[in-house]
N, C-alpha and C positions, 0 to 999 in steps of 0.2 A: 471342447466347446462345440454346438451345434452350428453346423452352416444357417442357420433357421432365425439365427440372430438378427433383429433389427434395428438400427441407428438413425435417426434423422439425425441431420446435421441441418442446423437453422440459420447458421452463419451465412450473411452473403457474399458475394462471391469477391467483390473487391475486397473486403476485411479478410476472408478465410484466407486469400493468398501473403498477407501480412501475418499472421499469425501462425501458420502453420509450415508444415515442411513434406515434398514427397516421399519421406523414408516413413514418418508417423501417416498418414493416409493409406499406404501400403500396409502397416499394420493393422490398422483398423478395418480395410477389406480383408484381410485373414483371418477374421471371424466374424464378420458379418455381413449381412449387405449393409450397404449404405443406401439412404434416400438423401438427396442434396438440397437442398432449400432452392426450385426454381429462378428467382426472384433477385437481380443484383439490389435487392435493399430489405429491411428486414422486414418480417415478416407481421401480417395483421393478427389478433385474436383468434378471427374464425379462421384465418389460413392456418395457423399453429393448431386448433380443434383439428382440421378436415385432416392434416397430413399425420397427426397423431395417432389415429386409427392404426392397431396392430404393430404399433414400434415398442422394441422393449427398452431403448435407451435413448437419448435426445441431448445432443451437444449443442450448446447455446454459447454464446458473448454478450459482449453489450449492444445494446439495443433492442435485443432478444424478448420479444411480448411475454409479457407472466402467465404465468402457471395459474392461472384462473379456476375457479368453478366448473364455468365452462368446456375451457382445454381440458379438466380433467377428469368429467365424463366419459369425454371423449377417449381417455387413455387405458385403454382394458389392456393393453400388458405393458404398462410403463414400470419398471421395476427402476432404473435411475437416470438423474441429471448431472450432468457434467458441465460444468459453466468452464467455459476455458477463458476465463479472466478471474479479476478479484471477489469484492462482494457480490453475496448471491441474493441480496434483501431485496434490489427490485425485482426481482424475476420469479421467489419462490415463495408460497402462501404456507399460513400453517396448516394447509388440509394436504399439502406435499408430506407434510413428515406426518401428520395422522397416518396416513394412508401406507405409510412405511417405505417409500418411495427414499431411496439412499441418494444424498448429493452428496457430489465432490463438487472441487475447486480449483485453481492454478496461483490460488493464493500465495500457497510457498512461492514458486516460481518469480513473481511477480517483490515478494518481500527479500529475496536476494539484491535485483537490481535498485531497490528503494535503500536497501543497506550500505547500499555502495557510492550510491549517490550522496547519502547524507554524511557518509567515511567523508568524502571529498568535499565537502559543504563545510564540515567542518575546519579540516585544514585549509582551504582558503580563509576563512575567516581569523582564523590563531596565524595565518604566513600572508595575513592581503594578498594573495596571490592575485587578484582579475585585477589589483589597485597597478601593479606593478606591471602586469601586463599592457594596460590600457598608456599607461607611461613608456614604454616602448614603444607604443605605437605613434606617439606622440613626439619620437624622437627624445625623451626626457630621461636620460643615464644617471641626471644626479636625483633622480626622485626617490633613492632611497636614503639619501641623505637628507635630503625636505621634507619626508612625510612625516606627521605628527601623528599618525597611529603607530603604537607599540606592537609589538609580532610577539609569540609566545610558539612552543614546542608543545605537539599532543603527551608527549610521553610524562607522569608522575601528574598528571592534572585527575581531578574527580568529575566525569558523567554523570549527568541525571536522567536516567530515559522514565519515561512517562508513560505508561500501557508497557505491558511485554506481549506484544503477540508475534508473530511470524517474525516481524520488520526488526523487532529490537533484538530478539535471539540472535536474529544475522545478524546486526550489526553488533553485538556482544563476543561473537566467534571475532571480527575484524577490529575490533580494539584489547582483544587480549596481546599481541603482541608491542602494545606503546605501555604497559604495565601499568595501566589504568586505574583506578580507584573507580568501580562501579556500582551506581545509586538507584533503585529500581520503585517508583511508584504505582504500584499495581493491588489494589485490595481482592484478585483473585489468583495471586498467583501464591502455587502450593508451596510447603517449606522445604519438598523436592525438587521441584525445580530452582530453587535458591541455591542449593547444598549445588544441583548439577551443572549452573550456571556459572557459580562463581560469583554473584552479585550480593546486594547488601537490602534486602526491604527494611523502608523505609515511609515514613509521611510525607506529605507533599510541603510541608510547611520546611522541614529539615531536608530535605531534599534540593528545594529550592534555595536556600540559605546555605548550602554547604556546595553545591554544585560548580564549577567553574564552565563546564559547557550542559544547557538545558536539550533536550531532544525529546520532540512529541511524539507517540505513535499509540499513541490513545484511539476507541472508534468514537465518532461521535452520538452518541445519547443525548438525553436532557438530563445528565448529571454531570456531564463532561462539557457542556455549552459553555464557552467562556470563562473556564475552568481558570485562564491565566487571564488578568484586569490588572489593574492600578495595585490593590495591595498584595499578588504574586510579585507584581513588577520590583514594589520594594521591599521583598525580604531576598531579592539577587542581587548575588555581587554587584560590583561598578564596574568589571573587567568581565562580566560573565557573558557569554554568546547563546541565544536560541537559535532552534533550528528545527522548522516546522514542515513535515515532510509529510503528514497525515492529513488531518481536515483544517481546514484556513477557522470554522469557525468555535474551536476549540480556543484559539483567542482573542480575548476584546481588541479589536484591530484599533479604534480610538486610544485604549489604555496604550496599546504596545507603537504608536507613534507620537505619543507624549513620552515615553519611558525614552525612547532612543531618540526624540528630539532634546531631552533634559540631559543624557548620558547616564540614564540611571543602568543602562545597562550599555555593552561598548557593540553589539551588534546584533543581527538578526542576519539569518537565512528562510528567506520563505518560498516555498513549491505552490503551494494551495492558500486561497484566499476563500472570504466567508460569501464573496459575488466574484465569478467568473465568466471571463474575463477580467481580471481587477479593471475598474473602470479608468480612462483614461486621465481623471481629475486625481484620483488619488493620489495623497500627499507621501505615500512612499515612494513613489518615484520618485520623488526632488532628496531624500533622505543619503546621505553620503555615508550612511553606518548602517545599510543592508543593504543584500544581494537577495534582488528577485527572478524568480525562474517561472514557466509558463507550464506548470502543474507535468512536468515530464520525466520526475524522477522515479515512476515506476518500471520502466522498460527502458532499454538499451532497442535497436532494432532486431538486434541477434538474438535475444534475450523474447522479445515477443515475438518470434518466429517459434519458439517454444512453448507457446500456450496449450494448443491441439495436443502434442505431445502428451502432457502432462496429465489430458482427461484421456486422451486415448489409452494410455499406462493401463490407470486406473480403472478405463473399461473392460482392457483385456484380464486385468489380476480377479475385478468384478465377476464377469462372466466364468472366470475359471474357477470361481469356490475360493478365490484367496479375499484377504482385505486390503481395500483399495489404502494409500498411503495418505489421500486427502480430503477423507470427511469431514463434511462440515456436520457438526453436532447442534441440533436443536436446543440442546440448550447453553449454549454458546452463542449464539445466534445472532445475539441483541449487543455482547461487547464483541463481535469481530466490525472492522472497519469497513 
């Protein structure tokens, strides 16, 4: 690799030191210079044009201004983007992939710690585990004797996951051990990856009707909008648990607090909502048959201290003539999350 190499790094500087680590920065000076985004806050349009001048690669996050027209005049040796978080939709235009301009991602990275969260989302719900916690706290020993919710075992139950992208493959590796019956609604996923996964494609109609725990990890589109309403609600069990760990407005938040106000289904978990902050009025909160969470189940802290890494890899395998491990493909684009 040429010393000749150039990186901007757009991140600012309170975020970069959350996401990254001294051992990955050290790599990424061993083959290139770095230029550091001046600026503890992100960066404008025409700042991202002016510093863009002569860099051949450009590490971005969230917040990170888009890849513009503009900017990308300005980019006469941009050969790739590395976004060191999830989706890359706000930040990258179609004249990035005209122009053959390679993105990566930290997508993987980030769908590990989302697998793991929803592993454990679930077993709280099949073992009330925060119901019994919060009864301890409470001094309340015979609360497992008084509670009127029934508890169930993950092992011999049937999942229905909803999208297979990153997030459900993880969590498909983390439920083969409970000897799971797994249901997969995904109209692009190949009959390879089925045979590799070990899953069962299926419809959303029989999926949903056959499932005992639901899991989202669908992206959001306008075909996926409210995907789950009133008659999803009632072709699931009356024992069945959702668990919505992807985009809040994948479902009718109206249908699905009528569903678990009636017991048409016995609970929810929910990370994301369709307005964040869920607004303070909202009638889930009073709801005793879901456990809501404040959209955190993508990263661990340890876990996003690994972001940088992830693009820096892919920059070094990049610049070396190898292929980077986390392309994002154009034409995948529109169902990643």
């Amino acid at each position: 690799m040429s010393g000749k190499i150039r990186v901007l790094v757009t991140i600012p500087r309170s975020l970069y030191g959350k996401i990254s680590r001294v051992e990955d920065e050290s790599k990424l000076r061993g083959f290139a210079e770095v230029v550091f985004n001046p600026y503890d806050r992100n960066l404008s349009e025409d700042e991202l044009a002016e510093l863009i001048v002569g860099v051949d690669g450009c590490i971005t996050s969230w917040g990170s201004p888009r890849f513009t027209e503009k900017v990308l005049e300005k980019a006469d040796r941009l050969k790739i983007i590395g976004h060191a978080a999830g989706s890359v939709k706000p930040y990258v235009t179609d004249e990035v992939f005209r122009r053959g301009i390679t993105v990566v991602n930290a997508a993987s990275a980030i769908g590990v710690g989302v697998a793991e969260f929803t592993l454990a989302m679930i077993l709280n719900c099949l073992r009330a585990i925060p119901q019994h916690i919060e009864a301890m706290r409470m001094r309340n020993w015979r609360f497992k004797e008084e509670r009127c919710v029934r508890t169930y075992d993950l092992r011999g139950k049937t999942v229905g996951l909803i999208g297979f992208g990153f997030v459900a493959r993880e969590l498909v590796k983390l439920l083969k051990p409970f000897d799971v019956r797994i249901l997969v609604y995904d109209p692009y996923i190949s009959d390879e990856d089925a045979v590799r996964y070990g899953i069962e494609r299926v419809d959303l109609d029989r999926l949903l009707s056959l499932s005992d725990i639901v899991s989202l990890h669908a992206a959001l589109t306008s075909e996926t909008y409210h995907m789950i309403g009133e008659r999803e609600f009632n072709l699931m069990k009356p024992n069945a648990i959702l668990i919505n760990t992807a985009r809040g407005a994948l479902i009718d938040e109206k249908a699905l607090i009528e569903a678990l106000k009636a017991r048409r289904i016995a609970w929810a978990a929910l990370d994301v909502f369709e307005e964040e902050p869920l607004p303070g009025d909202s009638p889930l909160y009073d709801l005793d048959n879901v456990f809501l969470t404040p959209h955190i189940a993508g990263l661990s802290d340890e876990r996003r201290s690994m972001l940088f890494g992830v693009v820096v890899e892919d920059f070094r395998r990049f610049f070396s003539g190898e292929k980077p491990l986390n392309v994002v493909e154009y034409s995948k684009l529109r169902f990643l999350a």
